[in-house]
DSSP file (Angstrom, degrees, kcal/mol; ACC not computed):
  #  RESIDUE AA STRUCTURE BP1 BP2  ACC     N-H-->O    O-->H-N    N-H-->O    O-->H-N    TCO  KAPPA ALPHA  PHI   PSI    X-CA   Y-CA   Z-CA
    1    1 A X              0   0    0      0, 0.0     2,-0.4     0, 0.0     3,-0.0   0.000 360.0 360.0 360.0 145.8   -2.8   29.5   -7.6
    2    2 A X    >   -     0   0    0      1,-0.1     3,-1.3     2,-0.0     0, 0.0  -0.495 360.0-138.0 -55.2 117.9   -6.2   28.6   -6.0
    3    3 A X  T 3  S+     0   0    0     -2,-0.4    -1,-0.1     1,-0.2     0, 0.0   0.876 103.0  74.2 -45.4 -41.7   -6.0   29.2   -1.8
    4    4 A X  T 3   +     0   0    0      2,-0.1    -1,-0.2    -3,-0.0     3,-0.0   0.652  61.9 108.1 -22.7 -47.7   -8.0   25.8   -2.3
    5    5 A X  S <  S-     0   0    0     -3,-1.3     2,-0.8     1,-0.1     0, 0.0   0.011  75.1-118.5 -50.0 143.5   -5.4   23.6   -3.3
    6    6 A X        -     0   0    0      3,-0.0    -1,-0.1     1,-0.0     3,-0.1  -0.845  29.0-111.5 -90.3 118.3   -4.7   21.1   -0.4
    7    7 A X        -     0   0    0     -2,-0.8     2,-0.1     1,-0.1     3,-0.1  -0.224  38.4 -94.6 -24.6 123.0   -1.3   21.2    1.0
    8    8 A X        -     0   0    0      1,-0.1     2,-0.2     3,-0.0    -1,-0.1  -0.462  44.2-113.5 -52.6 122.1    1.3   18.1    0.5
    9    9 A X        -     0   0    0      1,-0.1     2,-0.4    -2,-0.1    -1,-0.1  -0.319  24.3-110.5 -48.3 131.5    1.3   16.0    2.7
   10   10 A X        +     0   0    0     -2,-0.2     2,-0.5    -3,-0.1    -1,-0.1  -0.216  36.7 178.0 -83.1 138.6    3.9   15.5    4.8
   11   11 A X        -     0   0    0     -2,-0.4     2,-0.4    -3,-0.1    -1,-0.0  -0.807  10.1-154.7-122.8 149.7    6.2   12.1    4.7
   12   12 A X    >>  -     0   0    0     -2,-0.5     4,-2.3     1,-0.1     3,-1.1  -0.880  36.9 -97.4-127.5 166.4    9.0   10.9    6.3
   13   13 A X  H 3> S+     0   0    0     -2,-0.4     4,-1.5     1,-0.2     5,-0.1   0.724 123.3  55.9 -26.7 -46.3   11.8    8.4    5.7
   14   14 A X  H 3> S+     0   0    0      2,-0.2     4,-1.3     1,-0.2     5,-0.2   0.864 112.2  48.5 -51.5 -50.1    9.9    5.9    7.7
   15   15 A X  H <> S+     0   0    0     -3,-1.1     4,-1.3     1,-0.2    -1,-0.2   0.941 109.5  42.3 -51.2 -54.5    7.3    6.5    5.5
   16   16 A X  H  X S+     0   0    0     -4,-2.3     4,-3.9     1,-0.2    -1,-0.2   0.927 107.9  53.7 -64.7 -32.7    8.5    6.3    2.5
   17   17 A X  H  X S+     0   0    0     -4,-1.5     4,-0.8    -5,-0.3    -1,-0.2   0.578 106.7  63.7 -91.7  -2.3   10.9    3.2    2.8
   18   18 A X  H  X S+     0   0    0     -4,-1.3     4,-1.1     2,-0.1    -1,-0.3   0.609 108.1  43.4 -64.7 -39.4    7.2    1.5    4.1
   19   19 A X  H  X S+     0   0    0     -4,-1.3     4,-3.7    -5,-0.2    -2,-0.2   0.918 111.8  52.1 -85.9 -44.2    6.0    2.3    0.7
   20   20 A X  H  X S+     0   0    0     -4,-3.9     4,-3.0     1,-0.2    -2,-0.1   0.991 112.6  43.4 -17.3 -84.4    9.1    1.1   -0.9
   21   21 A X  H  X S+     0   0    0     -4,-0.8     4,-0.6     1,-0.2     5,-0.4   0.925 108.9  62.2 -39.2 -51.9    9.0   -1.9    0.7
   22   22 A X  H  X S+     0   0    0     -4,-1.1     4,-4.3     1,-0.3    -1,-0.2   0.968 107.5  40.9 -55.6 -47.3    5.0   -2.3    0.1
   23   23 A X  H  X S+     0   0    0     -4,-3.7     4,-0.9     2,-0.2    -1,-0.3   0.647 108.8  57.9 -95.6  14.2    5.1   -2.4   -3.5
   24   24 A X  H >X S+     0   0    0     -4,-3.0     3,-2.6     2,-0.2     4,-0.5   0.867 113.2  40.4 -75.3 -87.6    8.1   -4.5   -3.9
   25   25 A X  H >X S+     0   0    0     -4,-0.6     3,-2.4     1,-0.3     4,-1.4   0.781 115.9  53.1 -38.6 -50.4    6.5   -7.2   -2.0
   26   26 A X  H 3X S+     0   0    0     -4,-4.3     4,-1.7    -5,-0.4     3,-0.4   0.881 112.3  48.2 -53.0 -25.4    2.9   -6.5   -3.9
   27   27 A X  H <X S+     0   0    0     -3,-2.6     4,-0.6    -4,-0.9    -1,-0.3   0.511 107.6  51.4 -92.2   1.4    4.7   -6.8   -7.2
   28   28 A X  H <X S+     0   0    0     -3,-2.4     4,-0.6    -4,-0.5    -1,-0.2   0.616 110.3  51.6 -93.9 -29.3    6.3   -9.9   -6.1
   29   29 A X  H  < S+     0   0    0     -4,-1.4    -2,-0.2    -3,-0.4     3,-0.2   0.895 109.7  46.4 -61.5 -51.5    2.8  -11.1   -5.2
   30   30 A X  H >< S+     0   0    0     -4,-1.7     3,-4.8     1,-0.2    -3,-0.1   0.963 112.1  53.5 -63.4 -68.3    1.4  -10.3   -8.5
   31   31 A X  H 3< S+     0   0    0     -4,-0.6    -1,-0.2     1,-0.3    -2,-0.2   0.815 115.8  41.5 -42.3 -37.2    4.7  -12.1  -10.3
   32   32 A X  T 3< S+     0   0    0     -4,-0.6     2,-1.1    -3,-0.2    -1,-0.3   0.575  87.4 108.7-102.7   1.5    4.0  -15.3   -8.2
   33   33 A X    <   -     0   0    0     -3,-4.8     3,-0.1     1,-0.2    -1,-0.0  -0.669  45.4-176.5-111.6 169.5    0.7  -15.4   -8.6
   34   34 A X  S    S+     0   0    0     -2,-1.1     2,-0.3     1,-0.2    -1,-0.2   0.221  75.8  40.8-100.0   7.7   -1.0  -18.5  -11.1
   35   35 A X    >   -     0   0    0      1,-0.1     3,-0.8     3,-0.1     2,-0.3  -0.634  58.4-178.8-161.1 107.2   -4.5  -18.1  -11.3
   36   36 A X  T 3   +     0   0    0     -2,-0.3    -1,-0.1     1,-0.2     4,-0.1  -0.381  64.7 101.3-110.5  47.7   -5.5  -14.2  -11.6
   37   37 A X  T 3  S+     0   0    0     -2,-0.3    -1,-0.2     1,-0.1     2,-0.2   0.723  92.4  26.4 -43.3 -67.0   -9.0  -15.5  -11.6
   38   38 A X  S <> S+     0   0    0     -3,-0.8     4,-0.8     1,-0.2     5,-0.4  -0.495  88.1 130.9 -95.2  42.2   -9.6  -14.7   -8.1
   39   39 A X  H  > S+     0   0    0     -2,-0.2     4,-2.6     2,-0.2     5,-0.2   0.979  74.2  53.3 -99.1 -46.8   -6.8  -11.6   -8.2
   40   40 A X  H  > S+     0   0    0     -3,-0.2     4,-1.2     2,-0.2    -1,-0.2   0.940 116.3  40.0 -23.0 -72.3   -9.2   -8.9   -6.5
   41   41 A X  H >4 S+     0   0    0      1,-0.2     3,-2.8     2,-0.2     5,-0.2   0.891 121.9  42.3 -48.9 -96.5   -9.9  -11.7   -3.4
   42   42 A X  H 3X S+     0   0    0     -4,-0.8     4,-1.8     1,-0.3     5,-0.3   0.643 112.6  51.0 -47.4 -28.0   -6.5  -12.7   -3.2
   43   43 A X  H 3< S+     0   0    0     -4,-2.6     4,-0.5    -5,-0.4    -1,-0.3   0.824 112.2  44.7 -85.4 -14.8   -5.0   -9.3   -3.6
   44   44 A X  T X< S+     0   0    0     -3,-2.8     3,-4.3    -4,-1.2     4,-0.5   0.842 116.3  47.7 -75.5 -93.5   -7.1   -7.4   -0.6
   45   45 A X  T 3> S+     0   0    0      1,-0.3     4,-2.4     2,-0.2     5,-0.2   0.470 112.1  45.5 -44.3 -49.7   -6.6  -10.2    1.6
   46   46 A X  H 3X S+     0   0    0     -4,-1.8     4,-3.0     1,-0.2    -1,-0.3   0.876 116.5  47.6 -43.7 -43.6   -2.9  -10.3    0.8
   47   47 A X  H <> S+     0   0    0     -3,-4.3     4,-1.2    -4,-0.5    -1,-0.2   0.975 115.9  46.9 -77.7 -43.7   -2.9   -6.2    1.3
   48   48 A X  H  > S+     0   0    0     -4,-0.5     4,-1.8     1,-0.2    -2,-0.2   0.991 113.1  47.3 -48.6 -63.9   -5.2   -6.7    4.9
   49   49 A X  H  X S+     0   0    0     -4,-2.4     4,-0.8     2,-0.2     5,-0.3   0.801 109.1  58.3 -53.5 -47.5   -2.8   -9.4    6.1
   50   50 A X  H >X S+     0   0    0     -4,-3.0     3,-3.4     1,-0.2     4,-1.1   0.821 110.1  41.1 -18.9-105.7    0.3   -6.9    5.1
   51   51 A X  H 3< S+     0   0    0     -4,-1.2    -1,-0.2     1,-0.3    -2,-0.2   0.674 112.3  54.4 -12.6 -54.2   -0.7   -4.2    7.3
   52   52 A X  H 3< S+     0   0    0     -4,-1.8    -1,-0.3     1,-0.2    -2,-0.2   0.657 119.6  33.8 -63.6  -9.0   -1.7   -6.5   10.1
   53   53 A X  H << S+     0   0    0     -3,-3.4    -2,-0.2    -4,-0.8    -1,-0.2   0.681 128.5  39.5-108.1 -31.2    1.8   -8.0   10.0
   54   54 A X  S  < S-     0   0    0     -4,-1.1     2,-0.7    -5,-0.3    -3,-0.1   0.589 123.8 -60.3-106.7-145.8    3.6   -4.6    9.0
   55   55 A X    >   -     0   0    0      1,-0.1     3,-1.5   -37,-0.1     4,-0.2  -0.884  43.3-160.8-120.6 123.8    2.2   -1.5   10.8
   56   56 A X  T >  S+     0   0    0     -2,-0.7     3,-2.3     1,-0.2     4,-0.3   0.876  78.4  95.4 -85.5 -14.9   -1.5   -0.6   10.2
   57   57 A X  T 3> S+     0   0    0      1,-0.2     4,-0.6     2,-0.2    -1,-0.2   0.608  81.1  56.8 -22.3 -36.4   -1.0    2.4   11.2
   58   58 A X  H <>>S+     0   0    0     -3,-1.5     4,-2.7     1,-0.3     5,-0.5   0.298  78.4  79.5 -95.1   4.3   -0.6    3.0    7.3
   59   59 A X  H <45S+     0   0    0     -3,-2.3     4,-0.3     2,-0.2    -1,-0.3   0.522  88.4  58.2-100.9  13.8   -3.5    2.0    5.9
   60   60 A X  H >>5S+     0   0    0     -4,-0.3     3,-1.0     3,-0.1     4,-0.6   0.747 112.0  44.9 -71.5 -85.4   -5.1    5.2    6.9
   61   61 A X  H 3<5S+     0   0    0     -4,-0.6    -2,-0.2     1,-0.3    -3,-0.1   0.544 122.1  37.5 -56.6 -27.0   -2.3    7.0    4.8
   62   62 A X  T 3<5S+     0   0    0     -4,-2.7    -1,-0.3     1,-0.2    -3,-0.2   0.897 116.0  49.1-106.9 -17.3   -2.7    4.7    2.1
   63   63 A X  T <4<       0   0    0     -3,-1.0    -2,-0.2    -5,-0.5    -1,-0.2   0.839 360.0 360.0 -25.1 -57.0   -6.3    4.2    2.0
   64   64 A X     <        0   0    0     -4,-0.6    -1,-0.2    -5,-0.0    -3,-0.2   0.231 360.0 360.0-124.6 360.0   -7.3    7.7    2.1
């Protein structure tokens, strides 16, 4: 293997069950919503407000 390779990042329970959690509610968003005109807009804002309500901490980690 290449020395290159980037390590895994490391995750913890908290983490994970944050991710869990994220895309059950986004897929619940998606499921409810009726006019996937606008689904870009509605789904960032939906994804900000998450994180601001949630921990924001994590949109580094899932951002990046």
């Amino acid at each position: 293997m290449s020395s290159n390779l980037l390590s895994e990042p490391v995750t913890t329970s908290k983490d994970e069950n944050f991710l869990i959690n994220f895309l059950k509610d986004f897929y619940r968003m998606i499921i409810e919503t009726n006019d996937f005109n606008n689904f870009e807009k509605i789904s960032i804002e939906w994804i900000n407000s998450y994180f601001e309500i949630n921990d924001s901490k994590y949109l580094k980690k899932v951002v990046i």
